[in-house]
C-alpha positions in Angstrom: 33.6 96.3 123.8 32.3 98.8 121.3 29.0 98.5 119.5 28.5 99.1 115.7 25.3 99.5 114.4 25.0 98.4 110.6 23.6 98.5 107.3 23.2 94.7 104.4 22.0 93.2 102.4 21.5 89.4 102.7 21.7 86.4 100.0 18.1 87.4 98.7 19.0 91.0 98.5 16.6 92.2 101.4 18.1 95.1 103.1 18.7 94.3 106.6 20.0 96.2 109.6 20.8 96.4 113.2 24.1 96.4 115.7 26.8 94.1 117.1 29.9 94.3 119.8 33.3 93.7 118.2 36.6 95.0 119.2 37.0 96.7 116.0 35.1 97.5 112.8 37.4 95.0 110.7 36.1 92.5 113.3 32.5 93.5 112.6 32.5 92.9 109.0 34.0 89.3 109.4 30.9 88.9 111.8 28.4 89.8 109.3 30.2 88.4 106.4 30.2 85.0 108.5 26.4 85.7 108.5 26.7 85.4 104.5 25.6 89.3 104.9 27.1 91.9 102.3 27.7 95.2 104.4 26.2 98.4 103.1 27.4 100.8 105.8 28.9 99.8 109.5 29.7 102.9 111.8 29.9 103.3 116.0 26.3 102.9 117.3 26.1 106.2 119.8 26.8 105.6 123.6 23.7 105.2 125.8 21.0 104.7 123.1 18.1 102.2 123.3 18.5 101.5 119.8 21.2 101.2 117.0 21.9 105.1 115.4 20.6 103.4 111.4 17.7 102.7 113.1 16.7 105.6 115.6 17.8 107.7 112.9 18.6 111.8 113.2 14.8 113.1 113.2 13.2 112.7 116.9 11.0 110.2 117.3 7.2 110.5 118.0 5.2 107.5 119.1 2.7 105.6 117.5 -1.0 106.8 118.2 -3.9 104.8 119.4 -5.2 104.2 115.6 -1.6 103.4 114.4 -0.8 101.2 117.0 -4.6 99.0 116.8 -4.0 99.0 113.0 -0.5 97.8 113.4 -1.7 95.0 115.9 -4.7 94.0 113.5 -2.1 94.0 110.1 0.5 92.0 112.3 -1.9 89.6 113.9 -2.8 88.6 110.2 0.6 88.6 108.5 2.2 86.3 111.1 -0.1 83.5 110.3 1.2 83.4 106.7 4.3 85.0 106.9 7.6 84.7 109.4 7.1 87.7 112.0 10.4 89.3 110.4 8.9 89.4 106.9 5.6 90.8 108.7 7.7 93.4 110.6 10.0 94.5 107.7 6.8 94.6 105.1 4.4 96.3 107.4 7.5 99.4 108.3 7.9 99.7 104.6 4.2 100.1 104.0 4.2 102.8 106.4 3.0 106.5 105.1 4.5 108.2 107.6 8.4 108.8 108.2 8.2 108.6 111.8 5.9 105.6 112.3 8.4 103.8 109.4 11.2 104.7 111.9 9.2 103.3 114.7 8.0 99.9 113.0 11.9 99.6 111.3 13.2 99.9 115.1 11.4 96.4 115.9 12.2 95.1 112.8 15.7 95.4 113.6 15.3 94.4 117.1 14.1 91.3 115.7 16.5 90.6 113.4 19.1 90.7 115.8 18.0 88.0 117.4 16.0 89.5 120.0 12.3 88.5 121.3 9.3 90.8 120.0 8.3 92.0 123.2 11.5 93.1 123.6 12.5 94.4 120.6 8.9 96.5 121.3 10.4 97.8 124.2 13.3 99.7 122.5 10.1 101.9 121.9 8.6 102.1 125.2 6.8 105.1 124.6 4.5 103.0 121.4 4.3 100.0 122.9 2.8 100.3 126.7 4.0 97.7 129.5 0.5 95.8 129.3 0.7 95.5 125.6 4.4 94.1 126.0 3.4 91.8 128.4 0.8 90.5 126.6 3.0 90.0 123.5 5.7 88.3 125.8 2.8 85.8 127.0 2.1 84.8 123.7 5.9 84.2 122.8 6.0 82.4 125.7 3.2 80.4 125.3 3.6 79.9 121.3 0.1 81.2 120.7 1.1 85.2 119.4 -1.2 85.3 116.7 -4.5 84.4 119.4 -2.7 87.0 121.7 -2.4 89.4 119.1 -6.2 88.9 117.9 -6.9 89.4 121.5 -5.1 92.3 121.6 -6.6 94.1 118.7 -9.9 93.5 119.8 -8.9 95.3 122.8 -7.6 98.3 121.3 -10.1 98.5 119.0 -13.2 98.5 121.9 -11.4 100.8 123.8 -11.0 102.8 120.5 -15.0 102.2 119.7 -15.5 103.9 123.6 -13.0 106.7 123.1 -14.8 107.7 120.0 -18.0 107.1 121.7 -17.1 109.7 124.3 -15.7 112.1 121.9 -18.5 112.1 119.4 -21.1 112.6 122.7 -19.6 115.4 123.6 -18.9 117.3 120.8 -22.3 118.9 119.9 -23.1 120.1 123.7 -19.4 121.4 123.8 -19.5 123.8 120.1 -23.0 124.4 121.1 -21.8 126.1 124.4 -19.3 127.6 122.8 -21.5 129.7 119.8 -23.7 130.3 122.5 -21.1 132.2 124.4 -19.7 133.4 121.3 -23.1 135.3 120.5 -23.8 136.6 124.0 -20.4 138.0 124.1 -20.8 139.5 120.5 -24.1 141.3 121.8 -22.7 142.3 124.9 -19.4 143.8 123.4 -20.6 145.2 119.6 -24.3 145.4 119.8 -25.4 147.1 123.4 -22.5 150.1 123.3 -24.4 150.8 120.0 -27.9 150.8 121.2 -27.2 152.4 124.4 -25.8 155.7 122.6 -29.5 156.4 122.0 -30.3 156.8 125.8 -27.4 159.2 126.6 -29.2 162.3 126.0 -32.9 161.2 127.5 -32.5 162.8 130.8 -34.8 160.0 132.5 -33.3 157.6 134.4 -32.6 154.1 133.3 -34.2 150.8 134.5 -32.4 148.5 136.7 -32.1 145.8 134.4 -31.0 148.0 131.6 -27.9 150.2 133.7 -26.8 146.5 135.0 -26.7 145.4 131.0 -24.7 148.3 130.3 -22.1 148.3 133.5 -21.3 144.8 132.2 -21.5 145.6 128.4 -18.8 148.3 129.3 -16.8 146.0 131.6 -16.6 143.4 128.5 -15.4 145.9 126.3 -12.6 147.6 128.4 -11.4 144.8 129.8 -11.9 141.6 127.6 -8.4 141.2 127.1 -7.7 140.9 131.2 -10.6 138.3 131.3 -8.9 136.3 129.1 -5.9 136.8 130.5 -6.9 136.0 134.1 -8.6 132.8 132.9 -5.7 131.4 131.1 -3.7 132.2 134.4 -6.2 130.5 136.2 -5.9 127.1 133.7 -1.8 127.3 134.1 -1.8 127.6 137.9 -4.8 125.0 138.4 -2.7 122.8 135.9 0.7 123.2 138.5 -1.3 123.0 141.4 -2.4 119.5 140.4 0.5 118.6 139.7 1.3 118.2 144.0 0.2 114.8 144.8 -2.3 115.8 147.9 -3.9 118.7 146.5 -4.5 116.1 143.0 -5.6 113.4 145.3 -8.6 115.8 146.9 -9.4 116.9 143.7 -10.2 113.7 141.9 -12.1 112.6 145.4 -14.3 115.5 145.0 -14.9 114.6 141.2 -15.8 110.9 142.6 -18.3 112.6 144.2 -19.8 114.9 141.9 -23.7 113.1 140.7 -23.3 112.9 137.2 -19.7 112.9 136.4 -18.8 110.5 139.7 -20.6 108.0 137.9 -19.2 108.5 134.4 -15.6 107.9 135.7 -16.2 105.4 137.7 -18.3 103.1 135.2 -15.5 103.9 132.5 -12.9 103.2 134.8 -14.3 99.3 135.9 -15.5 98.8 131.8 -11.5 99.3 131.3 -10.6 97.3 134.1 -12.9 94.6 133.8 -11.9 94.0 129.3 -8.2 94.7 130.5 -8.4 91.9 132.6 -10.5 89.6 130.7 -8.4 89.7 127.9 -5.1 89.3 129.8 -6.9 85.6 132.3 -7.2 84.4 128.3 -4.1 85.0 127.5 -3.1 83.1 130.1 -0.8 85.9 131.4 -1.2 86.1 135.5 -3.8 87.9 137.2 -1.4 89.8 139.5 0.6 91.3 137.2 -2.3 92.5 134.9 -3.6 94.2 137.7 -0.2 96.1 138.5 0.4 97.3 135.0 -3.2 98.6 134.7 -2.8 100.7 137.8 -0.2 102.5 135.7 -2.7 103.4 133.2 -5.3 104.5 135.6 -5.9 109.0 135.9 -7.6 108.8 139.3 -5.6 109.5 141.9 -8.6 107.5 144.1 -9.0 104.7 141.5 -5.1 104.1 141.6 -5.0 103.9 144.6 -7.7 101.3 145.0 -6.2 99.6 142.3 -3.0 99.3 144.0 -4.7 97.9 146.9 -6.4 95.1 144.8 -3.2 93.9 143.6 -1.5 94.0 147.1 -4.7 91.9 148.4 -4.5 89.5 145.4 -0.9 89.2 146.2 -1.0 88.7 149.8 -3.6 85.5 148.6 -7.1 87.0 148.7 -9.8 87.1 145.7 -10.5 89.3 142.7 -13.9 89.8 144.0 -13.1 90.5 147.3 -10.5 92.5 146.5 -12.9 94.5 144.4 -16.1 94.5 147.2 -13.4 95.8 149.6 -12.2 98.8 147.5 -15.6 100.0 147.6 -15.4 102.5 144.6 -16.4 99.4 141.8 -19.7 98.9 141.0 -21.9 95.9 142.6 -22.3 94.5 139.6 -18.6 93.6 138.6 -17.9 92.1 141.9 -20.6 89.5 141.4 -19.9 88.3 138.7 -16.2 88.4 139.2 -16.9 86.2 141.9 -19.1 84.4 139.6 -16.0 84.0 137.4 -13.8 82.7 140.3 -16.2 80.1 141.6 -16.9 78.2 137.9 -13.2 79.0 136.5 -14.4 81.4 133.8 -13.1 84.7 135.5 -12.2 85.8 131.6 -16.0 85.3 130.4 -17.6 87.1 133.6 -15.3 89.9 133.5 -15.9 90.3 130.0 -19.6 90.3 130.0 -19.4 92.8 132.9 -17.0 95.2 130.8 -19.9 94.6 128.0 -22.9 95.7 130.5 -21.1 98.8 132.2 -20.5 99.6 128.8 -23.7 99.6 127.6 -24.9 101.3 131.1 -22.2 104.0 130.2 -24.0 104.8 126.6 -27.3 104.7 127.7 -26.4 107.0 130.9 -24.3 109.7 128.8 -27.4 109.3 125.7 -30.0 110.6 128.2 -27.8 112.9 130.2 -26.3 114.9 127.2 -30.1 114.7 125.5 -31.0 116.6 128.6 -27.9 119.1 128.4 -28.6 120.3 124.9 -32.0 121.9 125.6 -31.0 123.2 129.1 -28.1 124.9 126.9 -30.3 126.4 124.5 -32.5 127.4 127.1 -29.7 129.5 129.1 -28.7 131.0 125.8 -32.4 131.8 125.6 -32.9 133.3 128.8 -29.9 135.6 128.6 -30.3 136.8 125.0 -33.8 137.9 126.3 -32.9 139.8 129.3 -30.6 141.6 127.0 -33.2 142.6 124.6 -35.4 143.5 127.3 -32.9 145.5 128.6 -32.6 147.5 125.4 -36.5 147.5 124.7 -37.8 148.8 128.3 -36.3 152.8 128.0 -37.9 152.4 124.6 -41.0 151.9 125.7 -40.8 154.2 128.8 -39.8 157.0 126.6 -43.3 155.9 124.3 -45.2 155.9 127.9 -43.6 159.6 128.7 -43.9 160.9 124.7 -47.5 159.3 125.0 -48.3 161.3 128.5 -47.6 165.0 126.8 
């Protein structure tokens, strides 16, 4: 049976839209006029697609970003509890600045007035809405408590937003810091040396050590800058493929496990993420097992994955959270206590979530101290080899004072 995907207006005069099966087009418009709809436009919704062609539109669809898709939870979470969720969906799509995320938002909105569930009118765009978040939403359906999951769930996004930008905002200083710092040396090394060594051409003495290694590599920069580049741009595109094989990835994220600083970093971050994840989803009643399954999907790590996948084959096989966890070995002490904590006096959510809150805080004060140490040792480096290149450039100088001074 065909599909149709169509275009109304309703007894109020709210435009509405979505798609129906009919053997024909005549049969269609009896559907919706038995609806008491007036039909705007009805034509052959295309074969295949998610989504009816009014709604997906002709322009490709991007997806919703994190900040789009934690302000549209926060604006929906409010709406619903004075508003039917169609009028939410249909006023929060037209409020939309951009064409794209309007497209997005309308998508649902259609979904849902077609009769289908949110959750599943969400996952017509899979690629905004990720499985945990569409999970969580279906729980709340479910349970008839959407607007407390969808509280929930904006909290959520917005701490993991709050840590992003954290991270981000950490790292940006030491990063254009290093960057102008190798900017300047590279400007020195490339226009400034070739000009000062032109004066020692013609001295007939021969150069110090320091000074004829400064030049080799002043003249190296400048004849072949455009290979270095080159060659390290390779190097990023065939690193990049060659992670791509799962063995030679797996080694590689072992070894950055390992690594003293940044070992830590990942694998604080990774249990914080974890640890809310799951907090959040034991309140919203939504089971244990499968929140652990559809966080693995979200997980970089080719090592954490994996131990992630084990945890959830443990719990599902009948063991504990926590000794799930203390088996894995890769989680810090700290969460498996009090995740066992959690399981003995039946408040997993609260323990989990006060251990996300303490690896959290452990995180900023760690990557505070750590980057407060980087920026001096940066400045120092750029120190160090700004000066050996002046006193590259200033020892002929003064050996030609020492053999004008000797005549």
């Amino acid at each position: 049976m065909p599909e149709f995907a169509w275009l109304g207006l309703d007894t109020a005069g709210r435009e509405r839209r979505g798609s129906l099966r009919a053997d024909t087009a005549e049969a269609a418009r009896e559907q919706l006029a038995s609806r008491r709809l007036y039909v705007v436009k009805l034509e052959p919704a295309s074969e295949g697609a998610g989504a009816p062609l009014l709604s997906r539109g002709l322009v490709a669809r991007r997806r919703l970003g994190g900040k789009q898709l934690t302000l549209f939870t926060r604006q929906l979470a409010t709406l619903i509890t004075v508003a039917p969720l169609e009028e939410a969906l249909r006023t929060l799509s037209r409020q939309a600045e951009r064409d794209d995320v309007r497209r997005i938002l309308g998508s649902v909105h259609s979904g849902v007035v077609e009769g289908r569930r949110l959750a599943d009118a969400m996952g017509r765009e899979a690629k905004s809405f990720p499985p945990l978040y569409r999970a969580m939403i279906a729980a709340g359906e479910g349970s008839g408590t959407l607007p407390r999951i969808l509280e929930r769930l904006a909290a959520l996004l917005e701490r993991q937003a709050q840590v992003r930008g954290k991270i981000l905002s950490t790292l940006a200083y030491p990063i254009i810091l290093a960057v102008v710092a190798a900017f300047v040396v590279f400007a020195l090394m490339i226009f400034v040396v070739p000009k000062v060594v032109e004066q020692f051409e013609n001295v007939g003495q021969e150069l110090p050590l320091l000074t004829r290694l400064v030049i080799g590599l002043s003249e190296f920069l400048s004849a072949w800058w455009w290979a270095l580049l080159l060659a390290l741009a390779l190097g990023a595109f065939l690193g990049a493929r060659a992670l791509k094989e799962e063995g030679l990835r797996m080694k590689f994220d072992a070894l950055l496990l390992r690594l003293p600083l940044i070992g830590r970093l990942i694998r604080d971050l990774h249990a914080a993420r974890l640890a809310r994840t799951l907090s959040t989803m034991v309140a919203s009643r939504l089971p244990l097992l499968e929140g652990l399954k559809l966080t693995t999907g979200t997980v970089h790590n080719r090592v954490l994955r994996a131990a992630s996948t084990e945890i959830a084959e443990s719990v599902r096989t009948g063991g504990s959270l926590s000794g799930a966890l203390r088996k894995a070995g890769v989680f810090p002490p700290l969460l498996v206590y009090l995740a066992a904590s959690g399981e003995a006096s039946g408040r997993l959510d609260l323990m989990l979530e006060r251990a996300a809150d303490y690896l959290e805080r452990e995180f900023d004060a760690f990557t505070t101290t750590a980057l407060s140490l980087l920026e001096p040792a940066i400045i120092i480096v750029m120190g160090v080899v700004v000066a050996l290149i002046v006193l590259s450039i200033l020892l002929p100088i003064l050996q030609l004072d020492a053999l004008a001074g000797g005549y």
